[in-house]
Structures are given as structure tokens and as C-alpha cells.
C-alpha positions in Angstrom: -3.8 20.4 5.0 -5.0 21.6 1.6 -2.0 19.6 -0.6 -3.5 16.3 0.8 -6.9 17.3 0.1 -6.2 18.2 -3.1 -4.3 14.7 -3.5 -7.2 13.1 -2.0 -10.2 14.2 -4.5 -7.9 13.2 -7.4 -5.8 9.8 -6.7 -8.3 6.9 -6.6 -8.3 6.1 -2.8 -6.0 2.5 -2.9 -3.2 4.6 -4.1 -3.3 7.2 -1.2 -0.9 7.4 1.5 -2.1 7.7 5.0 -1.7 11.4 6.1 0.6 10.4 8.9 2.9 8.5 6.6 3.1 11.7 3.9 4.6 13.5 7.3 6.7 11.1 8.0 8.3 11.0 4.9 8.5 15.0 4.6 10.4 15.7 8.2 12.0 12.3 8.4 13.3 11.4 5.6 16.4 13.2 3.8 15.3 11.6 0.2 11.3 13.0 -0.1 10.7 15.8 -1.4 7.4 17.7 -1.7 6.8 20.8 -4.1 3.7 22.8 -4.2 2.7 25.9 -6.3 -0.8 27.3 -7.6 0.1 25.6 -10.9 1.4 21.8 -9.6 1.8 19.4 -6.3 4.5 17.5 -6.8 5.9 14.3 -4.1 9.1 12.3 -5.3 12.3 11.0 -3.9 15.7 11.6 -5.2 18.1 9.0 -5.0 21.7 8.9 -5.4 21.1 7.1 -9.6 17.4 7.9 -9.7 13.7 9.9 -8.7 10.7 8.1 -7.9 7.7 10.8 -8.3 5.0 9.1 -5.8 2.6 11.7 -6.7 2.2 14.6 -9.3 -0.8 17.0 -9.4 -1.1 20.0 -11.9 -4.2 22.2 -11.0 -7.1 21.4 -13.5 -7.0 25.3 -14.4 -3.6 24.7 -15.7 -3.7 21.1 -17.0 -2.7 21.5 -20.9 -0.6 24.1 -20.4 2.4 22.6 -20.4 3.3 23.0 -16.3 3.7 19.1 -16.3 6.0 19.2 -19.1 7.9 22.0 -17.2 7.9 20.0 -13.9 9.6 16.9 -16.2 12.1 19.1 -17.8 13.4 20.3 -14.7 13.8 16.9 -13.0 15.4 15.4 -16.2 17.9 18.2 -15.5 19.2 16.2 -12.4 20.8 13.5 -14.8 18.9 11.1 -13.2 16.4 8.2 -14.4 13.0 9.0 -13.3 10.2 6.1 -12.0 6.9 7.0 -11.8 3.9 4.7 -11.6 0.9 4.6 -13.4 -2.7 3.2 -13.6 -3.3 0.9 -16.0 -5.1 2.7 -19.3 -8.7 1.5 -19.5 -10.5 3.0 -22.7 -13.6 3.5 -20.8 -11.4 6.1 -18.4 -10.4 9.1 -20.4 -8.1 10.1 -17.8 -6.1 6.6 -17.9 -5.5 7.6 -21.3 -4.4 11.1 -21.0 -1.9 10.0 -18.0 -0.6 7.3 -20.1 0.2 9.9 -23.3 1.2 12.6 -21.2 4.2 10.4 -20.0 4.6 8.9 -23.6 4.5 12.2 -25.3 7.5 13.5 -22.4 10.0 10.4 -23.2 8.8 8.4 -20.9 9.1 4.4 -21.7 6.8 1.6 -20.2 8.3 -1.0 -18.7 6.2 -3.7 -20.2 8.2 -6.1 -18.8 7.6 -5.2 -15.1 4.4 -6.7 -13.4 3.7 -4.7 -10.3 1.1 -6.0 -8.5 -0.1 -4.1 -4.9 -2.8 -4.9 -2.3 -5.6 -1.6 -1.4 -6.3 -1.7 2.8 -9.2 -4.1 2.1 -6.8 -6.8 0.8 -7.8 -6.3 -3.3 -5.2 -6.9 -5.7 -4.2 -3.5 -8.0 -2.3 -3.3 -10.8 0.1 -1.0 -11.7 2.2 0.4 -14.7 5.8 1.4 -14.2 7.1 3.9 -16.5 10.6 5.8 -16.7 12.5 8.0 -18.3 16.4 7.5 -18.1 19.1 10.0 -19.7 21.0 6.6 -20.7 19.3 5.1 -23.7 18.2 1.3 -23.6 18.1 1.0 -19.5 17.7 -2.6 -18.9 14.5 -2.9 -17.1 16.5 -5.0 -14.9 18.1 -2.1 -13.8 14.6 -0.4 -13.8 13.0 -3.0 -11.3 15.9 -3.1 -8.6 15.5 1.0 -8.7 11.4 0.0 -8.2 12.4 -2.1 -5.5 14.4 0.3 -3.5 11.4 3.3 -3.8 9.2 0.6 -2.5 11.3 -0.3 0.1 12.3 3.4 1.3 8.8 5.1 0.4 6.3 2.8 0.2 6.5 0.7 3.1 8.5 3.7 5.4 7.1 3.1 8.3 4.4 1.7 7.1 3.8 -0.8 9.9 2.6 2.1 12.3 0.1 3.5 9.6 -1.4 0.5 7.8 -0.1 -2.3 10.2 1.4 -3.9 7.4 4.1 -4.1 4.9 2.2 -2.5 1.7 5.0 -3.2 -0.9 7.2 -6.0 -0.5 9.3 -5.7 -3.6 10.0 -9.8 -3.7 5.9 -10.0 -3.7 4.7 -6.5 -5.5 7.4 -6.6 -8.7 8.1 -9.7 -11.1 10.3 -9.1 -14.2 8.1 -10.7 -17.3 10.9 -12.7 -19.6 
């Protein structure tokens, strides 16, 4: 199971998915997708009006090379707005930074007016940064949350009962729209 090893040593632990659950999703559900090359690993879900990418990887030999931009280009293609979460950017965590530009610098938008709030398995409070990118201009982030909503319905808490014995991401609890 290299891919989820490789997933594992990069994604801060509170924002893996159990093992079980990643299989789950792969040979049960029609919507998630998984991707892997040398280059990139990439996880999403394709929707009828959008993607949610749960997880994207590009190999540290290639990082800077422009394979993430590739990988973006290719699902803009699809037509479809793309949601993607992010950690918060903390200046003392290059890497915050570089994830947070990277999206920036390939269209993406924040959506500074959705608070998305999770719980890690020991019951901590995590926050969260929603970005997008949608081929209509001016989205309403109204629009942006209900779409949030669904990928945590469908992805986040698939089946999530059998692997963490709990919902994980109640959209009526996890997302609030900021006025």
C-alpha cells in the first residue's frame, strides 16, 4: 500500500482517512477517483456541477516543476468548479505558505467567507480553509458551501461510522457561511 504511505508521511495525521475508508471510497463509490504516477497522487470526487480533490501529492523530486499545475489544468478541463481544502497558512510553516500560493498562483479563490471547522479522532477542534476554482466568474460562496456540504456528506463521512464510529463532518456543524 505504497500511495497511502506516501499520503501518510506528508498529510498532518488529523486530516488522514482511515485506510479502510480510502478502499471504500475507491471500489464502492462511482464518484472517487484515485490517480497515481511517479510524478503525483492524486484523490478527488467528480460530481455532476463540481470536484472535490480530498488529497493531492506531487513527489518532492518533482515539486516545482509544474506537475501540480498540469494536474489543475487537466481537471479545469472538465468545466467543472473545483473544491479543495486547505490548512490554514501559519508563517512559522513554510509549507502552509507554499500550499496556499500554489493554489492562489493556479486561479484558485479562498472562500473567506466559509468557516470550516472539523474535530481530529481525539476530539480537537481543526480549522480549515476552503478554496475553489470555478469556470463561472463571481460563484457565490453560497453556492460554494452547499457543494462543501455535499463532498462532506458523500466523502467525508462515507461510511464513516464503521471506521471512526462517528460522523466526522456534519456539514450543519463543520461549515458556517461568515456574513
Amino acid at each position: 500500500m505504497q500511495w497511502y504511505e506516501r499520503l501518510n508521511d506528508y498529510f498532518p495525521e488529523h486530516e488522514m482517512k482511515d485506510i479502510g475508508q480510502f478502499h471504500a471510497l475507491i471500489e464502492d463509490k462511482d464518484v472517487y477517483h484515485k490517480e497515481e504516477t511517479e510524478d503525483y497522487l492524486l484523490l478527488y470526487a467528480e460530481f455532476p456541477t463540481f470536484l472535490f480533490i480530498d488529497y493531492l501529492l506531487i513527489h518532492p523530486d518533482t515539486r516545482g516543476k509544474g506537475v501540480g499545475t498540469q494536474v489543475l489544468t487537466q481537471l479545469k478541463k472538465k468545466g467543472k468548479t473545483i473544491l479543495l481544502e486547505v490548512e490554514p497558512v501559519d508563517r512559522e510553516d513554510e509549507d502552509t505558505v507554499k500550499r496556499a500560493n500554489f493554489y492562489l498562483k493556479n486561479g484558485f479563490v479562498k472562500a473567506d467567507r466559509i468557516q470550516y471547522r472539523r474535530e481530529d479522532h481525539q476530539g480537537e477542534t481543526y480549522e480549515m480553509k476552503v478554496y475553489y476554482w470555478s469556470p463561472e466568474k463571481d460563484e457565490p460562496q453560497e453556492r460554494i458551501l452547499d457543494k462543501m456540504a455535499k463532498a462532506c456528506e458523500e466523502i467525508h463521512n462515507f461510511r464513516s461510522h464503521r471506521f471512526y464510529g462517528r460522523e466526522v463532518a456534519n456539514p450543519d456543524e463543520v461549515l458556517t457561511l461568515k456574513q
